[in-house]
py3Dmol code that shows the C-alpha trace and the ligand (Angstrom):
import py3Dmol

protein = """\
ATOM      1  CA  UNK A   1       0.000   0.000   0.000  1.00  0.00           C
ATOM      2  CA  UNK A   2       2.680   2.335   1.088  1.00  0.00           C
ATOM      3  CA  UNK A   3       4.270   1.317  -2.104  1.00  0.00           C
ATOM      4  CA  UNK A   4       1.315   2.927  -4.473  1.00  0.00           C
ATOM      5  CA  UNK A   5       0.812   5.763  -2.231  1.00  0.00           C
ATOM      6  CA  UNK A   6       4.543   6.936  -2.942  1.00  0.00           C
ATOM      7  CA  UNK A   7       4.056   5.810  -6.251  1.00  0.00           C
ATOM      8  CA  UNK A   8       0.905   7.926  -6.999  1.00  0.00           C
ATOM      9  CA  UNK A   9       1.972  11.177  -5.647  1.00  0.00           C
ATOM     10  CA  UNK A  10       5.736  10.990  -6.759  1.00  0.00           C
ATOM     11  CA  UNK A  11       7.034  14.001  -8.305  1.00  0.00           C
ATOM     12  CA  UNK A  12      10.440  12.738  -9.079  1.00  0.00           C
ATOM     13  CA  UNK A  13      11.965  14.580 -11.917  1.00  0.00           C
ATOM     14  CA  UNK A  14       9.241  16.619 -12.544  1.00  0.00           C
ATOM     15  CA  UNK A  15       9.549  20.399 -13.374  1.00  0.00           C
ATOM     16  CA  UNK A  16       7.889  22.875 -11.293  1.00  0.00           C
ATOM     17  CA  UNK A  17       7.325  26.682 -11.311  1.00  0.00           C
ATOM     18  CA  UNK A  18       5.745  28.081  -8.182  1.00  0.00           C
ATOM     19  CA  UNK A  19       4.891  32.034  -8.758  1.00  0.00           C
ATOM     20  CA  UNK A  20       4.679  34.143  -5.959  1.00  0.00           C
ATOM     21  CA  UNK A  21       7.123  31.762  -4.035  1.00  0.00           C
ATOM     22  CA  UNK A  22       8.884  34.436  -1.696  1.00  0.00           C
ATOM     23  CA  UNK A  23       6.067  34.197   1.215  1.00  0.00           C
ATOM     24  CA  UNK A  24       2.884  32.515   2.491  1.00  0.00           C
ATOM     25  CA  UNK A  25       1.657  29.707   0.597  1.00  0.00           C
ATOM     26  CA  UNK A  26       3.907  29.981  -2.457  1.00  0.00           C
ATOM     27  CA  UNK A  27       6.985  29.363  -0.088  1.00  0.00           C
ATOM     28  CA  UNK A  28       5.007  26.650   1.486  1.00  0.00           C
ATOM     29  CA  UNK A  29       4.239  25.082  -1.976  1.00  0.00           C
ATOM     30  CA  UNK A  30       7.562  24.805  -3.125  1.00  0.00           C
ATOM     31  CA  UNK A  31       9.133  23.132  -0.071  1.00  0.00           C
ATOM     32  CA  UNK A  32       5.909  20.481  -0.725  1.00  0.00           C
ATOM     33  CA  UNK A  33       6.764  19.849  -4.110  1.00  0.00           C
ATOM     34  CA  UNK A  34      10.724  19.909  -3.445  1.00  0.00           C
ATOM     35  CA  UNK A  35       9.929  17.095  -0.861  1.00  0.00           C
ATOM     36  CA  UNK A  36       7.925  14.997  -3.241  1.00  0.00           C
ATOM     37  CA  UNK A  37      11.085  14.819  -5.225  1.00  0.00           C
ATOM     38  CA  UNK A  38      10.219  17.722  -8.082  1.00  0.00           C
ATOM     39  CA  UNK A  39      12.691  20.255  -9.260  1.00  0.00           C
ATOM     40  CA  UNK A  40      11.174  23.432  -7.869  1.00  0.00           C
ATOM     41  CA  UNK A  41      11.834  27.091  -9.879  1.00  0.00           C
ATOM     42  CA  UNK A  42      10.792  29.747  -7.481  1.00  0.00           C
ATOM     43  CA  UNK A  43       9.833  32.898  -9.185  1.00  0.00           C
ATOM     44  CA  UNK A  44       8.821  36.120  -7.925  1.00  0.00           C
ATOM     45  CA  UNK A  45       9.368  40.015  -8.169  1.00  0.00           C
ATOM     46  CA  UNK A  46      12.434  40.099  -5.610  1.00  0.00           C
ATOM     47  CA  UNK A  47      14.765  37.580  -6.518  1.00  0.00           C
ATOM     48  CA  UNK A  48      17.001  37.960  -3.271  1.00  0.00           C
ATOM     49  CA  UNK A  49      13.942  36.875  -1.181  1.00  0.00           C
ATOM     50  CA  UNK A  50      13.628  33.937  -2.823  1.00  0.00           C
ATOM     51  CA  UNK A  51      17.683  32.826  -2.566  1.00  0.00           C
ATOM     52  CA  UNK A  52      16.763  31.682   1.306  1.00  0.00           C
ATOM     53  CA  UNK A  53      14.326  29.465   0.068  1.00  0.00           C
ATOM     54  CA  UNK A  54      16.546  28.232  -2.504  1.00  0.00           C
ATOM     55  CA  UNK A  55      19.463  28.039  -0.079  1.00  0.00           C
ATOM     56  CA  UNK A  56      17.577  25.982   2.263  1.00  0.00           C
ATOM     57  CA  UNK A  57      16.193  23.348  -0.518  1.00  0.00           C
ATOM     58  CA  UNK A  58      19.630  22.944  -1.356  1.00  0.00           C
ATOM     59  CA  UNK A  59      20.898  22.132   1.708  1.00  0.00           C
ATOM     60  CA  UNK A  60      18.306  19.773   2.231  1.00  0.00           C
ATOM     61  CA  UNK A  61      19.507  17.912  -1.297  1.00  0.00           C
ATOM     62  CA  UNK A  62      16.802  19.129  -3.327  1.00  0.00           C
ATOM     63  CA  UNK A  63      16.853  20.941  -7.178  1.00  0.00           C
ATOM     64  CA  UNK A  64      15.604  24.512  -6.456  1.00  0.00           C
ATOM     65  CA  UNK A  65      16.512  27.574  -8.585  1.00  0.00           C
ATOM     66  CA  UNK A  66      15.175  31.352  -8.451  1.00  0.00           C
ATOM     67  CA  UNK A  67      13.952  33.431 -11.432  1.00  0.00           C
ATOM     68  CA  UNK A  68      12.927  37.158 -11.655  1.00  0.00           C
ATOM     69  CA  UNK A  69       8.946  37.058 -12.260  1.00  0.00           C
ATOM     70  CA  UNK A  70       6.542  40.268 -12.375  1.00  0.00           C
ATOM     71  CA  UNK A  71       3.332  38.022 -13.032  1.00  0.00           C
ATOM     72  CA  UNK A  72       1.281  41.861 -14.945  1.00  0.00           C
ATOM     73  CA  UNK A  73       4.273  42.064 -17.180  1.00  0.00           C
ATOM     74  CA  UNK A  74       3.963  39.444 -20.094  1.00  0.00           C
ATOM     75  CA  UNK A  75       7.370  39.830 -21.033  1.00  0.00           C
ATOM     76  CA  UNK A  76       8.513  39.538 -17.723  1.00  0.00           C
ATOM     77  CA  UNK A  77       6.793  36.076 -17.547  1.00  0.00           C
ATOM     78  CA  UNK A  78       8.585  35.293 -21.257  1.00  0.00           C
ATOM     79  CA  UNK A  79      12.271  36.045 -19.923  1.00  0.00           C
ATOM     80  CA  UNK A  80      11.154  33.790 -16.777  1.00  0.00           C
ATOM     81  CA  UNK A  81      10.161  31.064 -18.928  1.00  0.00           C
ATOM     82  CA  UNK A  82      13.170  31.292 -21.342  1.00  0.00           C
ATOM     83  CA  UNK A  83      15.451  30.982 -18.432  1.00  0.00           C
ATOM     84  CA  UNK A  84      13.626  27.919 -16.905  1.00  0.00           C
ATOM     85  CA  UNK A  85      13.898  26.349 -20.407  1.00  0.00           C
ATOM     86  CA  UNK A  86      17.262  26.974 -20.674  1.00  0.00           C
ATOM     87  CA  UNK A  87      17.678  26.020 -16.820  1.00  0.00           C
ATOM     88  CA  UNK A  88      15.976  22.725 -16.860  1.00  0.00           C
ATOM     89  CA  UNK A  89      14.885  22.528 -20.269  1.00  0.00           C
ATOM     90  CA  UNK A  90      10.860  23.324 -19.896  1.00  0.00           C
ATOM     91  CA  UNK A  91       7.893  23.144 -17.343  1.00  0.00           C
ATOM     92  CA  UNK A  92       5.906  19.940 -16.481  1.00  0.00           C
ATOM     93  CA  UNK A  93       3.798  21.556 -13.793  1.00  0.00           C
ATOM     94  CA  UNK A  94       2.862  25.362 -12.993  1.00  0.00           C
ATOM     95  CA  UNK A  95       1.497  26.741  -9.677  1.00  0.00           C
ATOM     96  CA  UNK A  96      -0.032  29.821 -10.668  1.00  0.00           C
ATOM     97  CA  UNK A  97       0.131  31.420  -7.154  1.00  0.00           C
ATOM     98  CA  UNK A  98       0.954  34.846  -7.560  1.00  0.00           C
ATOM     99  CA  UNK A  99      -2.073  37.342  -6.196  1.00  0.00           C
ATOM    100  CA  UNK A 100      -2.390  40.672  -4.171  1.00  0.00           C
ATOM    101  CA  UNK A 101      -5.240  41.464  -1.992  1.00  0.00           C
ATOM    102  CA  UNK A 102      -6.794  44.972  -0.453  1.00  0.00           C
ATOM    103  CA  UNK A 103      -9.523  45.364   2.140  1.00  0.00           C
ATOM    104  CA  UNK A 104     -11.666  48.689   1.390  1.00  0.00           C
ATOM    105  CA  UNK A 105     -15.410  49.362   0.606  1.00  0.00           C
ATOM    106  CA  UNK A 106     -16.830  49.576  -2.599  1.00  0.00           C
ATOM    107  CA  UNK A 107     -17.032  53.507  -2.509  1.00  0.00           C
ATOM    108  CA  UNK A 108     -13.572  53.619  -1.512  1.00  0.00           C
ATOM    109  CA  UNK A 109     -11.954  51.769  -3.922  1.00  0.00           C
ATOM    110  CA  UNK A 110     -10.093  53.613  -7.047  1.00  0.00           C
ATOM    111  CA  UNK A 111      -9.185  52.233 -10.794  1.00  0.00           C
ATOM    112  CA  UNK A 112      -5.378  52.148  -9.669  1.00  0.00           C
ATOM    113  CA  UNK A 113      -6.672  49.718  -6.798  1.00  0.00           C
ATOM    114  CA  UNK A 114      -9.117  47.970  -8.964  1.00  0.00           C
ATOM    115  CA  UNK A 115      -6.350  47.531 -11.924  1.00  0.00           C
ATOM    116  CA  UNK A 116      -3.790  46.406  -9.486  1.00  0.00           C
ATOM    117  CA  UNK A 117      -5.755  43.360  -8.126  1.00  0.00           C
ATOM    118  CA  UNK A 118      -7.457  42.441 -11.260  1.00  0.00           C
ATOM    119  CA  UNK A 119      -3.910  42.530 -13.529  1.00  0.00           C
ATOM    120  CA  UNK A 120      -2.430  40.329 -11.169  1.00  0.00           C
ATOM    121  CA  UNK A 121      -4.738  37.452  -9.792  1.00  0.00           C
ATOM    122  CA  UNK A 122      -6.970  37.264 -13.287  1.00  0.00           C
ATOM    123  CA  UNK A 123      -4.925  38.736 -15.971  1.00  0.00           C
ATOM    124  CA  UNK A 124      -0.964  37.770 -14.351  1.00  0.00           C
ATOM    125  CA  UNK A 125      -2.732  33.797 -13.733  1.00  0.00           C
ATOM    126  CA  UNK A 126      -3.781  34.219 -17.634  1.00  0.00           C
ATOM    127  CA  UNK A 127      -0.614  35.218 -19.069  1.00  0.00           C
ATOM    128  CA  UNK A 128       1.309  32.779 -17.375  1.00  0.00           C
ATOM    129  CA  UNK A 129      -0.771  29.896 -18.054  1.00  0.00           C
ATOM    130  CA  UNK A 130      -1.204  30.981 -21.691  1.00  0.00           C
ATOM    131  CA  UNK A 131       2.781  31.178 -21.703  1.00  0.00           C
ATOM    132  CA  UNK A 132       3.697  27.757 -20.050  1.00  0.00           C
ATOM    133  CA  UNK A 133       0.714  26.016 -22.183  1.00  0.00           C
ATOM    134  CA  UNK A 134       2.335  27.367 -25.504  1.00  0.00           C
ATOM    135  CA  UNK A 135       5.712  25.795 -24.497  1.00  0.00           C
ATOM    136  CA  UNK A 136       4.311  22.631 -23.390  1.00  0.00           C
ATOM    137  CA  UNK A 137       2.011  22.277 -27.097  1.00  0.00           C
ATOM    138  CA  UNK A 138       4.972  23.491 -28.765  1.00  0.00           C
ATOM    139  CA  UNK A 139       7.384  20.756 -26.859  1.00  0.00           C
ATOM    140  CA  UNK A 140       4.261  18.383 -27.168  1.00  0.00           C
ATOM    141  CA  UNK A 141       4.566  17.877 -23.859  1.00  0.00           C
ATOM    142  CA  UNK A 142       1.653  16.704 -21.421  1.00  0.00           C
ATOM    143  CA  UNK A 143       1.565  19.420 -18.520  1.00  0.00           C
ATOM    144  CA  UNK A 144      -0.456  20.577 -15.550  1.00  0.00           C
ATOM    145  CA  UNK A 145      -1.733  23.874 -14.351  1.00  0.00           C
ATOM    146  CA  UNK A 146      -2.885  24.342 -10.840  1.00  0.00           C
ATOM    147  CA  UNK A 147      -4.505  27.952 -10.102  1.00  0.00           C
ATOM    148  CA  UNK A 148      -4.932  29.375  -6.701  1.00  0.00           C
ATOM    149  CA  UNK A 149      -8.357  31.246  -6.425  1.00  0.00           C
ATOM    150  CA  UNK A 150     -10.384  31.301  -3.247  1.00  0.00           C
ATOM    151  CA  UNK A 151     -12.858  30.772  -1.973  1.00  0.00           C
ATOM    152  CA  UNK A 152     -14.055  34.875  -2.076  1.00  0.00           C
ATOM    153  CA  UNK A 153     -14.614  33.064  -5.925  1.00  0.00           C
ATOM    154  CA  UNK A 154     -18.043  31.360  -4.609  1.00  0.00           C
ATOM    155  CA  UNK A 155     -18.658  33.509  -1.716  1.00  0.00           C
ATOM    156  CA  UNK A 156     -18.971  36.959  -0.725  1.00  0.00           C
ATOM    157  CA  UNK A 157     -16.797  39.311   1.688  1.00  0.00           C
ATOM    158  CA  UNK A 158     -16.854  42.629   2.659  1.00  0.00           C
ATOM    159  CA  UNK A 159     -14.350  44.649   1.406  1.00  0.00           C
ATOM    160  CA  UNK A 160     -12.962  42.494  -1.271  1.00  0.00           C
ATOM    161  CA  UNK A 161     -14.965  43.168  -4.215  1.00  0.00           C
ATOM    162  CA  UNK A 162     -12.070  43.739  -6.816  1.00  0.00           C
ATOM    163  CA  UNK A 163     -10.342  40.903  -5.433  1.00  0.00           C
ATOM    164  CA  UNK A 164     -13.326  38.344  -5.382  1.00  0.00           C
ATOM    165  CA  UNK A 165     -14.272  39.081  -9.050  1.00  0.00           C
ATOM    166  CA  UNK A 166     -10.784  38.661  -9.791  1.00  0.00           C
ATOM    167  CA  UNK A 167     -11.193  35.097  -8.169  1.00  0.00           C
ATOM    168  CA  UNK A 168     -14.034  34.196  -9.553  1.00  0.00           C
ATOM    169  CA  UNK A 169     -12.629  35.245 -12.969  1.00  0.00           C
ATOM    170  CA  UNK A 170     -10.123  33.099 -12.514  1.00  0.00           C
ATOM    171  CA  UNK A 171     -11.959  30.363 -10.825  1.00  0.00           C
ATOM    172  CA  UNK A 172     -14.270  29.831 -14.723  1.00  0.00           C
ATOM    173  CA  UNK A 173     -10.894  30.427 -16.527  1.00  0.00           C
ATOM    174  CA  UNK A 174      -9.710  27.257 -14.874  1.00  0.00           C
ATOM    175  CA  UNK A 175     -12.696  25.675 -16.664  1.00  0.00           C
ATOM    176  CA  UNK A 176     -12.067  27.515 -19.969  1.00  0.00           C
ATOM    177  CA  UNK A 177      -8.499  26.328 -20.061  1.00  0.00           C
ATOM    178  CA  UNK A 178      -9.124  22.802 -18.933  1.00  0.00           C
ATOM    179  CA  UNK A 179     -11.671  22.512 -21.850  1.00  0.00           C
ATOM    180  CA  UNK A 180      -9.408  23.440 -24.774  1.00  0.00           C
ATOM    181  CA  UNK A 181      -6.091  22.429 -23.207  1.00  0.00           C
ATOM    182  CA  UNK A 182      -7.393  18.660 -22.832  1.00  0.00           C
ATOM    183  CA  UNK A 183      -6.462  18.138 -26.136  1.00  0.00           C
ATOM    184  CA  UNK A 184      -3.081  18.982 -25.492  1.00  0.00           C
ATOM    185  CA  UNK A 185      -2.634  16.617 -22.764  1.00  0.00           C
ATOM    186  CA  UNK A 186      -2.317  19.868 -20.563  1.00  0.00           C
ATOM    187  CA  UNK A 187      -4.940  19.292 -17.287  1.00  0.00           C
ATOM    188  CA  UNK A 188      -5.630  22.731 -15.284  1.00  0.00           C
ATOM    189  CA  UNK A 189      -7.457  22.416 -11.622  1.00  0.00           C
ATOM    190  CA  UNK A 190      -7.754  25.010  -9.108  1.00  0.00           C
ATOM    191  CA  UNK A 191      -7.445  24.945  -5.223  1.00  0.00           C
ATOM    192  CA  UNK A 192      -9.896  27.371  -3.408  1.00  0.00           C
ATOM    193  CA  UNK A 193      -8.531  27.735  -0.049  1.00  0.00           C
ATOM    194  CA  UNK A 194     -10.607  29.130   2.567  1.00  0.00           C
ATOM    195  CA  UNK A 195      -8.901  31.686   5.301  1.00  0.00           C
ATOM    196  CA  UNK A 196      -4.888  30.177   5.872  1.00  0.00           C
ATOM    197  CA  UNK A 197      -3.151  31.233   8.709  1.00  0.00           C
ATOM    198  CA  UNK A 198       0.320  32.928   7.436  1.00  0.00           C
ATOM    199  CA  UNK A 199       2.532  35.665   8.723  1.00  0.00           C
ATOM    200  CA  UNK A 200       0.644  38.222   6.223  1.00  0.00           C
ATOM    201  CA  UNK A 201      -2.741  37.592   8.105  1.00  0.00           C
ATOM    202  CA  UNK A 202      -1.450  36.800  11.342  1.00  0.00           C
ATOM    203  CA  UNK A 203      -2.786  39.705  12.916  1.00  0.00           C
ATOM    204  CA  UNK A 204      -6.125  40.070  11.322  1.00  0.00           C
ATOM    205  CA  UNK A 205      -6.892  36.169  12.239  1.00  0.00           C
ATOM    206  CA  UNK A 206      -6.377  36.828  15.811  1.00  0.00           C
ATOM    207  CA  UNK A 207      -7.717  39.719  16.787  1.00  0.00           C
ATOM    208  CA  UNK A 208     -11.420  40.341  17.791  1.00  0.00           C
ATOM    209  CA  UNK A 209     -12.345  40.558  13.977  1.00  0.00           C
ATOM    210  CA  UNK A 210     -10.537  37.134  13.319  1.00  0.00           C
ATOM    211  CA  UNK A 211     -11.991  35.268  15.913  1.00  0.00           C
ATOM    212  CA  UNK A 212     -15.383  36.833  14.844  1.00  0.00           C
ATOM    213  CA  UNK A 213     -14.529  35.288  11.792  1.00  0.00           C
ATOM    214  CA  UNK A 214     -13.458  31.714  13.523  1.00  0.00           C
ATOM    215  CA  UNK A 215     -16.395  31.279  15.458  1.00  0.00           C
ATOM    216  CA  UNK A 216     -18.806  31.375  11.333  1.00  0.00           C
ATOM    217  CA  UNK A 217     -16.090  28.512  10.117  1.00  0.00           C
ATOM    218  CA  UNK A 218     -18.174  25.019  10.939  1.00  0.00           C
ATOM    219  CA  UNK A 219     -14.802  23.429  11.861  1.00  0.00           C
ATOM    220  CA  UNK A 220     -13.886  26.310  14.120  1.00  0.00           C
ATOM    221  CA  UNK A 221     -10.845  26.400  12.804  1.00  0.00           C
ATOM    222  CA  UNK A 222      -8.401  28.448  10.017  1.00  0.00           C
ATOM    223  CA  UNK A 223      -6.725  25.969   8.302  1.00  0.00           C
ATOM    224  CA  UNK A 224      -3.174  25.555   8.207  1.00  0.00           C
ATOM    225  CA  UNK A 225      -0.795  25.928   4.848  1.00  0.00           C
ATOM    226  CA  UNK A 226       0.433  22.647   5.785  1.00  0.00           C
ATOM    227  CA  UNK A 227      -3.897  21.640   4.828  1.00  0.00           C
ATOM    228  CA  UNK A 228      -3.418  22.631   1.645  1.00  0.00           C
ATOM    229  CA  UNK A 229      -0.514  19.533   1.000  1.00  0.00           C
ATOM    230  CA  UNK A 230      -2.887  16.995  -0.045  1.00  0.00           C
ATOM    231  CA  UNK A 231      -4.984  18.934  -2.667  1.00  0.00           C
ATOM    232  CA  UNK A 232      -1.708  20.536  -3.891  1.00  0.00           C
ATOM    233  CA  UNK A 233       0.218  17.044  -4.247  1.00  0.00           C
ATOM    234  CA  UNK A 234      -3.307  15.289  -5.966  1.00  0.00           C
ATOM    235  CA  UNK A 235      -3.481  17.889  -8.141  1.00  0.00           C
ATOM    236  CA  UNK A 236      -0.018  18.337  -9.385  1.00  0.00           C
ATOM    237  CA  UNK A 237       1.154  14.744  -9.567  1.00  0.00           C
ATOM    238  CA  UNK A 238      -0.249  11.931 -11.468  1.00  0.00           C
ATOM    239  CA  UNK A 239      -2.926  10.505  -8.903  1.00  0.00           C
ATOM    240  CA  UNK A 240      -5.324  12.973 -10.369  1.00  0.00           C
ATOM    241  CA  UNK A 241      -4.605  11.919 -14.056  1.00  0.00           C
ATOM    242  CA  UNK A 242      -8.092  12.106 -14.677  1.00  0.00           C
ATOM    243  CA  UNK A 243      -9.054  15.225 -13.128  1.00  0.00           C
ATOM    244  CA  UNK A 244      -9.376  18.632 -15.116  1.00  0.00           C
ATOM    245  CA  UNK A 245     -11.415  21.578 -14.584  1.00  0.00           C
ATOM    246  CA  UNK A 246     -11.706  20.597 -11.031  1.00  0.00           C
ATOM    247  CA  UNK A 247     -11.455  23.572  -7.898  1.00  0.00           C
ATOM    248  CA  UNK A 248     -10.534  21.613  -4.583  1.00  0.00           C
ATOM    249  CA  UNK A 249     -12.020  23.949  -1.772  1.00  0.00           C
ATOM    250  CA  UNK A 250      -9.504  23.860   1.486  1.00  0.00           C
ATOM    251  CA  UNK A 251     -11.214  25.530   4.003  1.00  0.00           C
ATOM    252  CA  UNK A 252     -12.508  23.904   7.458  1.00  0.00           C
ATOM    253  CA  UNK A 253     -16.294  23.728   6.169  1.00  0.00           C
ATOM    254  CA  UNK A 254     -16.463  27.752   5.222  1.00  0.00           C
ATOM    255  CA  UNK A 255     -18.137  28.069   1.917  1.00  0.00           C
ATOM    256  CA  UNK A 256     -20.944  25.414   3.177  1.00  0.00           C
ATOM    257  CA  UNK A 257     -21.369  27.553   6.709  1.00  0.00           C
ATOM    258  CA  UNK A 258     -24.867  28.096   7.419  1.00  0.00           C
ATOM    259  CA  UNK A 259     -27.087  31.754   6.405  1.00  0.00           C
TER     260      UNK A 259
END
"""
ligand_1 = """\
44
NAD
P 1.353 36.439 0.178
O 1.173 37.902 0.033
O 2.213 35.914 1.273
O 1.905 35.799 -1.179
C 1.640 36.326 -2.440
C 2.898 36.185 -3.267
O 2.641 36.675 -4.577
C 4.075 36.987 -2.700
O 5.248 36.206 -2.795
C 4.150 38.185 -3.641
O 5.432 38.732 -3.735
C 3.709 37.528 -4.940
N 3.287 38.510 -5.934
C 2.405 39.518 -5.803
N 2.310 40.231 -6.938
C 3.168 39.638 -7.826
C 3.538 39.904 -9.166
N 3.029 40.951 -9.849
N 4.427 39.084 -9.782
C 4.972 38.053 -9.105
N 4.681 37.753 -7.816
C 3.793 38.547 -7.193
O -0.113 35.825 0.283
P -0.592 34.306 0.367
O -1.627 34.271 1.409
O 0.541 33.383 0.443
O -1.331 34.160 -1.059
C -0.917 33.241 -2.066
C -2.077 32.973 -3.000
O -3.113 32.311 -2.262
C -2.720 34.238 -3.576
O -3.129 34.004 -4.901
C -3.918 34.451 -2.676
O -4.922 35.174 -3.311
C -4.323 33.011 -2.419
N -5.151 32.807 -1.227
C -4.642 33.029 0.024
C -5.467 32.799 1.124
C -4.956 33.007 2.553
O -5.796 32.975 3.475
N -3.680 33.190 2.795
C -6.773 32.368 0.946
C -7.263 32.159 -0.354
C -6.427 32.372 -1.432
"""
view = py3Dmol.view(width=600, height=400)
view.addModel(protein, "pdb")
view.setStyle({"model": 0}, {"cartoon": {"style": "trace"}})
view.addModel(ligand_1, "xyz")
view.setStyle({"model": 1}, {"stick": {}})
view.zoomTo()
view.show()
């Protein structure tokens, strides 16, 4: 049994960006994948933050390397992808993890805000699946896309309009690539994780507000980035060979709580 466990969720030798990979659950991601045997290429904006990370996958014998990414600049995402291919020689798998958030009201938002959140968690996801899926049709190469949405993609919040459109966006993209990518032996899924406790939210999830926020989730809990493992290592490895266009909520019961 143990045998075709490890066997179905090996990632030996397989190829993996993770975008957004300098904090929260990008960082987390990558050491998943890097112990489930894949080569890991961590990009994000500042490359120096991601040279820890790198460092310490290393050390720990696994193949980790760090590329320059700025996910609203499509020929930012090119020059990342042309130096993976000439790194490691192409992409099997793509995290598309990358995404900025912004709690106002409606009335207070502004384009610059709205722009901001939209070009990076509907628009950045977009251009770098569109990017890694031409190199993988081009290599003919099977591959796999994994989005990160939420689940602000099914549900509503207050003070995250922009960014929950830009989740749901991306939440029926997942669908729309998964449709015509099929053909290319290219599966995309989605993980919609509920609230995750990381150091960016720390504060908000336990103050008065946060444990307002608890006390609605039917498990009573936030989850934990360390939650998210299974869906991520399903998803990206071949145990979910006949899964695409599939979201895999992560969240202690939250989009089913009770009106
Ligand atoms: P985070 O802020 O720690 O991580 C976001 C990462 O994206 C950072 O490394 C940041 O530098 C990077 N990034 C932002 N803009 C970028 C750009 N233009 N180009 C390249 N990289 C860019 O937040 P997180 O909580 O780890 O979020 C990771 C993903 O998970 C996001 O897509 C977020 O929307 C999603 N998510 C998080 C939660 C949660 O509770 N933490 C819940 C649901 C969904």
């Amino acid at each position: 049994m143990n045998a075709l466990v490890n066997k179905l969720f090996d990632m030996s030798g397989q190829r993996v960006l993770v975008t957004g990979a300098s904090s929260g659950l990008g960082l987390h991601f990558a050491r998943t994948l890097a112990a489930a045997g894949a080569r890991v290429a961590v990009a994000a904006r500042r490359v120096e933050r991601l040279n820890d990370l790198v460092g310490e996958l290393r050390l720990a014998g696994h193949d980790a390397s760090a590329y320059e990414l700025d996910v609203t600049s499509r020929q930012s995402v090119i020059d990342c992808m042309d130096a993976i291919e000439a790194q490691l020689g192409g992409l099997d798998v793509v995290v598309n993890n990358a995404g900025v958030s912004d709690t106002k009201r409606v009335l207070d938002y502004n384009d610059h805000d709205w722009h901001a959140i939209v070009d990076t968690n509907l628009r950045g996801a977009w251009v770098v699946a569109q990017e890694a899926a031409r190199r993988m049709v081009e290599a003919r190469r099977a591959g796999c896309l994994i989005n990160i949405t939420s689940i602000l993609a099914s549900r509503v919040g207050g003070g995250v309009g922009p960014y929950s459109a830009a989740k749901a966006g991306l939440s029926h993209l997942t669908r729309s690539l998964a449709l015509e990518l099929a053909r290319h032996d290219i599966r995309v899924n989605a993980i919609a994780p509920g609230y995750i406790a990381t150091d960016i939210n720390d504060g908000f999830l336990h103050s008065e507000a946060g444990e307002r926020l608890r006390s609605r989730i039917p498990s009573r809990r936030f989850c934990a980035s360390s939650d998210l493992d299974g869906a991520l290592l399903l998803l990206a490895s071949g145990a979910s060979r006949g899964m695409t266009g599939a979201e895999i909520i992560v969240d202690g019961g939250h989009a089913c709580a009770g009106l």
